[in-house]
C-alpha positions in Angstrom: 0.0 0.0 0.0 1.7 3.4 -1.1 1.6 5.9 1.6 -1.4 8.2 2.0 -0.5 12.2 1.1 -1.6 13.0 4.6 1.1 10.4 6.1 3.5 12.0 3.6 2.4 15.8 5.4 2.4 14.2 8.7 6.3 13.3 8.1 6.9 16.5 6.1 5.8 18.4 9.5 7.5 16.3 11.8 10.8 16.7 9.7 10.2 20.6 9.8 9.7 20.8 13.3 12.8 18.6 14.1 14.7 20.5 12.3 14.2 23.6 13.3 14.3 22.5 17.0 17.6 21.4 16.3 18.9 25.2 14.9 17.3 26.8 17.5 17.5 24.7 20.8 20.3 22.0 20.2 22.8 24.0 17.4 26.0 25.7 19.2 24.8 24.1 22.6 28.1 24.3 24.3 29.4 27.3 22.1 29.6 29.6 25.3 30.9 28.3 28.9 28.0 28.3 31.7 26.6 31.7 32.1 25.8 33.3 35.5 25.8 32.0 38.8 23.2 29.6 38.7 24.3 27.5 35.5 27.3 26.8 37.2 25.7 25.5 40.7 23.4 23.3 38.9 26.0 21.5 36.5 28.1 20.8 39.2 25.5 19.1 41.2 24.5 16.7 38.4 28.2 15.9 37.8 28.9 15.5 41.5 25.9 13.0 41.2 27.5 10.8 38.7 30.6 10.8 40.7 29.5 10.1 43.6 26.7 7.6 43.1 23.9 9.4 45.3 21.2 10.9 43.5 18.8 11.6 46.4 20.7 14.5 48.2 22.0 17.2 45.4 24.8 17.8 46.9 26.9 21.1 45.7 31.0 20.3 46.5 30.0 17.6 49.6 27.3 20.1 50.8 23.6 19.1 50.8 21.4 22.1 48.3 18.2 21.9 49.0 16.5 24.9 46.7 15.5 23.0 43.8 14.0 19.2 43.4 16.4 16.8 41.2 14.6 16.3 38.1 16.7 18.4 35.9 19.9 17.0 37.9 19.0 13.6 37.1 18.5 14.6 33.1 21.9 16.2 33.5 23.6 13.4 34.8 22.4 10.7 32.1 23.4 13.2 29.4 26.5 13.3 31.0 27.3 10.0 30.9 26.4 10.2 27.3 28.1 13.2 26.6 30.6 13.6 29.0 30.9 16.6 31.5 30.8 19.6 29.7 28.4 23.0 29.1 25.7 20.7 26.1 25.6 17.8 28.8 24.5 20.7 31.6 21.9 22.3 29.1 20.6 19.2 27.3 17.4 18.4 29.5 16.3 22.4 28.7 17.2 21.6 25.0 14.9 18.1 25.2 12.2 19.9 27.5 11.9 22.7 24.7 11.6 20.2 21.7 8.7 17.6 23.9 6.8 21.1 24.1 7.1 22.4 20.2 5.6 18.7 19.5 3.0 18.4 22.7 1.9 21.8 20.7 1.9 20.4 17.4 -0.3 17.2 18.7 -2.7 19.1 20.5 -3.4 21.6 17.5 -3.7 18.9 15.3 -6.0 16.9 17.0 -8.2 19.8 18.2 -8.2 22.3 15.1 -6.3 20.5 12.6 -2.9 19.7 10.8 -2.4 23.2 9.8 -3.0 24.5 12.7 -1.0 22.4 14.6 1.4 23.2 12.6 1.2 27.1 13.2 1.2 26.9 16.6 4.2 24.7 17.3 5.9 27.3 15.0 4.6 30.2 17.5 6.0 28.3 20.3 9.5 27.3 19.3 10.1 31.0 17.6 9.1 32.9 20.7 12.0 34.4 22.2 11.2 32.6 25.5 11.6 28.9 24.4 15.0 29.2 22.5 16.2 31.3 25.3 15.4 28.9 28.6 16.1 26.0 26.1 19.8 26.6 26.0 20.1 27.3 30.2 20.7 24.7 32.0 17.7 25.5 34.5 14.8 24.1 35.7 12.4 26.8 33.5 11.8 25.1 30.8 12.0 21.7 32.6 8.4 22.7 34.5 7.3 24.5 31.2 7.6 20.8 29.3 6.2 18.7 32.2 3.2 21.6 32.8 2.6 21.7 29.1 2.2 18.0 28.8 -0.5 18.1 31.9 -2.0 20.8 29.8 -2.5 19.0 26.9 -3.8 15.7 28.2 -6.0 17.0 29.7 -7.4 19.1 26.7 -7.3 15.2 25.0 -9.8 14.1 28.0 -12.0 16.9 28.6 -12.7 16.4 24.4 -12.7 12.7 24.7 -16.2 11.3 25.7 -14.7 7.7 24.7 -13.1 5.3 27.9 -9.8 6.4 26.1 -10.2 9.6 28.2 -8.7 8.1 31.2 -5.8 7.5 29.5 -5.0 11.2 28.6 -6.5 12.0 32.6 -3.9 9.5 33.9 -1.2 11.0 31.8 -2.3 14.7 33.0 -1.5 13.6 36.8 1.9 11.9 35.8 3.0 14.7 34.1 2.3 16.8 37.3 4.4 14.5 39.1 7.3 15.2 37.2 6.3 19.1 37.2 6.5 18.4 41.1 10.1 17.1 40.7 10.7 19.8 38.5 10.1 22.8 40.1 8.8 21.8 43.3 4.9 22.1 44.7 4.5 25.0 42.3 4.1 22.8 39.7 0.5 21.5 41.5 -0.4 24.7 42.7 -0.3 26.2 39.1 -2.0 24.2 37.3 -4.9 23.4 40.2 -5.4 27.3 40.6 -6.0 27.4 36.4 -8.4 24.9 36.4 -9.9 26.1 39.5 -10.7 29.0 37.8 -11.8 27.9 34.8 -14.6 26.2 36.6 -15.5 28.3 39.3 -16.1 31.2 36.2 -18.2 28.9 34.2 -20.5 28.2 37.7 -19.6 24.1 37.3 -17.5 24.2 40.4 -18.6 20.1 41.2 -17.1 19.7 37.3 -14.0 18.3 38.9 -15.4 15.1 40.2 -15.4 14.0 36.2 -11.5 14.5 36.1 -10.4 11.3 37.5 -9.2 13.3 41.2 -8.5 10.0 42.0 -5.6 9.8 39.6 -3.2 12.5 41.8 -2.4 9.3 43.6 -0.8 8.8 40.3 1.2 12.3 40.9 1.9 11.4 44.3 3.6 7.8 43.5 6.2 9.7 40.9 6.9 12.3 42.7 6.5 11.2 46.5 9.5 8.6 47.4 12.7 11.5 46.2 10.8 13.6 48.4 10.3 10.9 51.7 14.0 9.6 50.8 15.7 13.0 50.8 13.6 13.8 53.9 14.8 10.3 55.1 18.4 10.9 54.5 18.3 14.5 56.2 15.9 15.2 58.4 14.6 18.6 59.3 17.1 20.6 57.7 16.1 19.7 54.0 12.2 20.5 54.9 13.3 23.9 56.6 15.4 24.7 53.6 13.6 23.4 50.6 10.0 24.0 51.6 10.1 27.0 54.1 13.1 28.9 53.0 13.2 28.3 49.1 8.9 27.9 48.5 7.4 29.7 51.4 9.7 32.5 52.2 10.7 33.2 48.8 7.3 33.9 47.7 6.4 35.8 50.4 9.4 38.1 51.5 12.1 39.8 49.3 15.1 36.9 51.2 16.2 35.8 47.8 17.4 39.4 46.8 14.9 39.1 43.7 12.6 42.1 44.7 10.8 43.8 41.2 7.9 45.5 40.6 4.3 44.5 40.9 4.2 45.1 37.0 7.3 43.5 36.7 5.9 40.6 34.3 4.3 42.5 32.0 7.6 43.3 29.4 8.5 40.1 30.9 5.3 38.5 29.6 5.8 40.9 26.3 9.6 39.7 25.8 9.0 36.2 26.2 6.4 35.6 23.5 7.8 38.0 21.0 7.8 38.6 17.7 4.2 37.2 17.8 3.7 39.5 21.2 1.0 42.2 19.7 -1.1 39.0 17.7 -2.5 38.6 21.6 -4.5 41.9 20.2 -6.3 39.9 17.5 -6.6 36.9 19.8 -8.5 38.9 22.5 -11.6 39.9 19.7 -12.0 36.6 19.0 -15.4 34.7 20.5 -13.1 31.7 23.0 -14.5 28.5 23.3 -14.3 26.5 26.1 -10.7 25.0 25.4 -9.9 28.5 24.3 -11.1 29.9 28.2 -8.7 26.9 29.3 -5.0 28.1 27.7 -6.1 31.7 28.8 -6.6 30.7 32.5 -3.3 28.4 32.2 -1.5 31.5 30.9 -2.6 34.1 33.3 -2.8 32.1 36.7 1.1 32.2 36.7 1.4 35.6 35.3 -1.3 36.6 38.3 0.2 34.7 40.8 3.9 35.3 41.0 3.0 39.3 40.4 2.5 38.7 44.7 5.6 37.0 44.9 8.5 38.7 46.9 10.7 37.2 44.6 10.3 37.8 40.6 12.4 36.4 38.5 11.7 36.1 34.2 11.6 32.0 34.3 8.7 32.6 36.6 5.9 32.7 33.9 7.5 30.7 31.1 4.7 28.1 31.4 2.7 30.9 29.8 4.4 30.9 26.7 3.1 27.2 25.2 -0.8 28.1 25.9 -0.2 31.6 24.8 1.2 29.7 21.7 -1.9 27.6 21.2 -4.0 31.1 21.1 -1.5 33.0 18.9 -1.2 30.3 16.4 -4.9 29.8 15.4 -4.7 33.6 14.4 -2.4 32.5 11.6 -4.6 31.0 9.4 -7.4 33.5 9.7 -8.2 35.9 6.8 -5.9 39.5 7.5 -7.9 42.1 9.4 -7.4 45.9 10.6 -6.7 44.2 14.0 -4.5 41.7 12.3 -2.6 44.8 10.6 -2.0 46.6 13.3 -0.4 43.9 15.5 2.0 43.4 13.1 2.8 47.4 12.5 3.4 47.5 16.3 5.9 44.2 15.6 7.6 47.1 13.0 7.1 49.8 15.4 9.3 47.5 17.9 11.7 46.8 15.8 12.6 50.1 14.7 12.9 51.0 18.3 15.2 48.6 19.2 17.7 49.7 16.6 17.3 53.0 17.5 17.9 52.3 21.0 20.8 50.1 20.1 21.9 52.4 17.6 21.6 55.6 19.1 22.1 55.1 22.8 24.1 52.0 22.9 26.9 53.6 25.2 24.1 55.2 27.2 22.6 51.3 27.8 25.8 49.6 28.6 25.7 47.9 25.1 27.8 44.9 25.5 30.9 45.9 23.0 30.7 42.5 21.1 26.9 43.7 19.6 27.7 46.5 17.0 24.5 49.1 17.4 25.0 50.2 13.9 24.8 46.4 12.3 21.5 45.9 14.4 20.3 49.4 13.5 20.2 48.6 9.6 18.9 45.0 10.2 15.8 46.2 12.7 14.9 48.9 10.4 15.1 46.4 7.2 12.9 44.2 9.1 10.8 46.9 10.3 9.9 48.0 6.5 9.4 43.9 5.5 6.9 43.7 8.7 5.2 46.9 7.3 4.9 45.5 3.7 3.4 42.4 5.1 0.8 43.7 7.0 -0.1 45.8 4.1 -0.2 43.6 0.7 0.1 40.2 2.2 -1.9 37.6 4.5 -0.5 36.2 8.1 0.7 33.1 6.6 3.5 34.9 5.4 4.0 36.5 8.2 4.7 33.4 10.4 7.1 32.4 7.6 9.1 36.0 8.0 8.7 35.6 11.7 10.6 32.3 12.0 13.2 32.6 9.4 14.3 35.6 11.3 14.5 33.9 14.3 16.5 31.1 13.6 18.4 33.2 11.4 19.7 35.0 14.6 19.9 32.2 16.4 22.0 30.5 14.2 24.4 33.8 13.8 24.5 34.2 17.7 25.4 30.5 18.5 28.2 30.7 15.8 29.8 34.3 15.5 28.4 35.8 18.7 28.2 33.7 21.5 32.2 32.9 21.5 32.9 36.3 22.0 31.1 36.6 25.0 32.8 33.5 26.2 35.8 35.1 26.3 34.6 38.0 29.1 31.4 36.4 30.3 32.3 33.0 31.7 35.0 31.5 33.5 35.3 28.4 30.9 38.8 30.5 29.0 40.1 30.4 32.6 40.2 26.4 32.9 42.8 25.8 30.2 44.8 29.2 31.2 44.9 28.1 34.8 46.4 24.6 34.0 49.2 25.9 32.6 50.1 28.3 36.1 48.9 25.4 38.4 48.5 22.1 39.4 44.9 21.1 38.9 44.5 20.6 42.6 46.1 23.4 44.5 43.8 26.3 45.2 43.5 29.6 43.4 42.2 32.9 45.4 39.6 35.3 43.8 39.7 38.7 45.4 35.9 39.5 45.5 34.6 38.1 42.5 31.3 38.9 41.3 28.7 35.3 42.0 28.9 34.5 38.2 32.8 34.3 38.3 33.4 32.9 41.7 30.4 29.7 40.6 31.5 29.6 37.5 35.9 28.9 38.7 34.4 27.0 41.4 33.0 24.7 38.6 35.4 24.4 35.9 38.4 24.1 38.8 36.2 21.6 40.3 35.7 23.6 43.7 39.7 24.5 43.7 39.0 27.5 44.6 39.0 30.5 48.0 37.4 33.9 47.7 38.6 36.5 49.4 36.9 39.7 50.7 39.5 41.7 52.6 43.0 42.9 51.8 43.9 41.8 55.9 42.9 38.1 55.0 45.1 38.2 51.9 47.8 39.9 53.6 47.4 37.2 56.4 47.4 34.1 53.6 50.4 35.9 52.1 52.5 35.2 55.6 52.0 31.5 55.3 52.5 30.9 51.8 55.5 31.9 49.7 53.4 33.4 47.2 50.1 32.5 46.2 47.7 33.1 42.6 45.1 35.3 42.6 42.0 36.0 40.2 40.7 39.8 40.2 38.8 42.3 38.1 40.0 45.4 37.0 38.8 47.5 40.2 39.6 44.8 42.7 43.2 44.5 40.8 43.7 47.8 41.4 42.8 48.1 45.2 45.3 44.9 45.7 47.6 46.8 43.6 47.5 49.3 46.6 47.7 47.2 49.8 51.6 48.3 51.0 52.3 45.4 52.5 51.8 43.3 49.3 53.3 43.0 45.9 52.0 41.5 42.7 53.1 40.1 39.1 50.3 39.5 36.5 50.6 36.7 34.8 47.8 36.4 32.7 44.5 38.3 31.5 41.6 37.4 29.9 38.2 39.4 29.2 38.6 42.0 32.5 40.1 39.6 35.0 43.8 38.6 35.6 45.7 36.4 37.4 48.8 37.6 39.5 51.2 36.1 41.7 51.0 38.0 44.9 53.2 37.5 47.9 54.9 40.2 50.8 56.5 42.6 50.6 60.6 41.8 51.1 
């Protein structure tokens, strides 16, 4: 039997989709050492898992860390052992979680709307600047957003299923809530069970839940349940206090994390992580929702509501709202263009235009990075601009979502190879592994003289925890009388205040990006 032309478009779509989760999520993975100071922490956990066999207490350097369930650890250490230890092995379960939700979209458009549609809005999903962003960090973001979005979507399958195969897609729902639990933590039950709540309480059907299997969080309890009664076996107290007080409880509702932002905070958060299809939430919001409609919009807003009262607000918060905002956005693309239509995508121009001039114009005034040339992204925004305006204009949003996402991997592609090595150089500490090697043995310990949290994680990790910081001249003076000399690791401004210290003298060694290593030792 020859193969159907649907099959044929069923493969067609799958190939499209893999590939371009590949440019944007998996291509140039490990082009750029771990970034910032969590990256770090969280690769060196997993990698002390593999080496030490124990993969109930993360433990950072011997110590027990308690903020974050192991899920993403445990993904971190099988790709390890596939990959070996390096930055792709640390990001890969992002990578994966970003690819199961492009085709979690794809499914559930198709089988609610159609293959087209599907289609459209798996395309809205992995293009939005959100997913390729969280899916190359090696965090627990997009981790949650992949286990939420699967909950999400079987249960859309059930509550459209009247067929005995709907306990299936219920029973599914619940063990993808278990792994959002050892994702993220109880969050990822609270979430979803304030959405729903919701959903139903606004429709006046508040005794609707009985119908969704409630006996299947049993299901949810039995995935996630034994990591967190082992873990609570192995330490007692302390991991309760820490994990479930200090890093759920407190961190929502006090400012302890450092984290403090706005009340409004989410809203250019909320615009930044679903652009360039941001302003098609205009056209979205005139159309009449159905019920499954009034589902994704509750799923998207719940976290967007609810961590707007947390203490602590940071942009990974409210990913979860990008794949149901996907679902809404998508559909718009196969409607006929409209004056609403239009004028979402002239404010997509009107965006573009002002990011080149803000780049352009007032790059020194922003802090530009040096490695981004204003005046390259100043022609390219306003050349996009003008293509964005003449879409709107003469053609229909089809063409639009084809623009969209060849511009986005585009840049994606260009950043992971031309761009993204630059920054290595001054924005991670991976240069410094190779340079230190040849100063040091790889198990004597190197001082950093107050090192930002980004540097001082990320030596801490590629030096494999061979490493002091230092916070006062005295204490290096005083480390200075025991050792004959010792190396040191300082920026530019805490180079220079050594540089001062009388009773200490330096000789730099090495430089990379704006720290340098020194030899210090006393003053003869």
């Amino acid at each position: 039997m020859k193969p159907t032309p649907r099959l044929y478009s069923d493969h067609m779509i799958t190939a499209v989709l893999a590939l371009l989760s590949y440019a944007l999520f998996f291509y140039g993975l490990g082009s750029i050492g771990l970034v910032g100071p969590d990256e770090p922490r969280y690769a060196a956990i997993a990698r002390e898992m593999v080496l030490t066999g124990d993969y109930i207490t993360p433990r950072l350097y011997g110590m027990p860390w308690f903020e974050k369930p192991p899920l993403m650890y445990w993904l971190a250490a099988l790709a390890y052992r596939i990959f070996g230890f390096n930055e792709a092995g640390a990001r890969f379960p992002s990578a994966l979680s970003a690819t199961l939700c492009v085709f979690l979209i794809y499914w559930c458009g198709r089988k609610l709307w159609g293959r087209a549609e599907g289609f459209l809005v798996a395309l809205v999903a992995a293009t939005s600047i959100g997913s390729f962003v969280f899916a190359r960090a090696a965090s627990m973001d997009m981790l949650l957003t992949a286990c939420l979005t699967a909950a999400l979507v079987f249960f859309l399958f059930s509550y459209n299923d009247p067929t005995p195969r709907r306990r299936i897609w219920q029973c599914a729902s619940y063990a993808s809530l278990g792994l959002a639990v050892l994702a993220k933590g109880p969050v990822g039950l609270l979430l979803p069970a304030l959405s729903l709540g919701g959903f139903i309480l606004l429709r006046g059907r508040w005794r609707e839940w009985r119908d969704w299997y409630p006996k299947g969080l049993w299901i949810t309890l039995a995935i996630a349940g034994p990591w967190y009664l082992f873990c609570t076996m192995q330490n007692g107290r302390e991991f309760l206090q820490i994990f479930f007080i200090n890093h759920n409880v407190e961190r929502f509702t006090s400012t302890i994390s450092g984290h403090d932002r706005p009340f409004l905070f989410f809203l250019p958060v909320l615009l930044l992580l679903t652009f360039p299809w941001t302003f098609l939430l205009i056209s979205v919001a005139r159309r009449k929702f159905g019920r499954n409609d009034h589902i994704l919009l509750w799923w998207a807003l719940v976290p967007l509501v609810f961590f707007s009262f947390s203490g602590s607000k940071l942009p990974g918060y409210i990913l979860p709202i990008v794949p149901p905002l996907a679902l809404l956005i998508g559909k718009e693309l196969v409607q006929p263009s409209s004056l609403v239509y239009r004028v979402a995508v002239f404010m997509e121009a009107g965006t573009m235009v002002f990011i080149g001039v803000a780049f352009g114009f007032f790059g020194n005034t922003l802090n530009v990075d040096p490695h981004v040339s204003g005046t390259l992204i100043l022609v390219i925004t306003f050349v996009m601009g003008a293509m964005l305006f003449a879409l709107a204009v003469w053609f229909d949003p089809l063409l639009l979502a084809a623009f969209n996402a060849t511009a986005i991997v585009a840049l994606v592609v260009t950043a992971a190879t031309m761009v993204f090595p630059r920054f290595d150089l001054t924005d991670t500490m991976r240069p410094w592994q190779s340079a230190l090697q040849q100063l040091v043995r790889d198990d004597e310990i190197v001082l950093m003289y107050k090192p930002a949290r980004w540097a001082e994680y990320g030596l801490q990790y590629y030096r494999s925890n061979h490493v002091r910081s230092i916070f006062s001249s005295e204490e290096l003076t005083q480390i200075t009388r025991t050792d004959t000399r010792v190396l040191c690791i300082a920026d530019d401004k805490a180079l220079r205040e050594v540089s001062r210290v009388p009773t200490l003298d330096l000789e730099v060694v090495h430089a990379i990006g704006n720290y340098t290593a020194f030899w210090l030792f006393q003053v003869k």
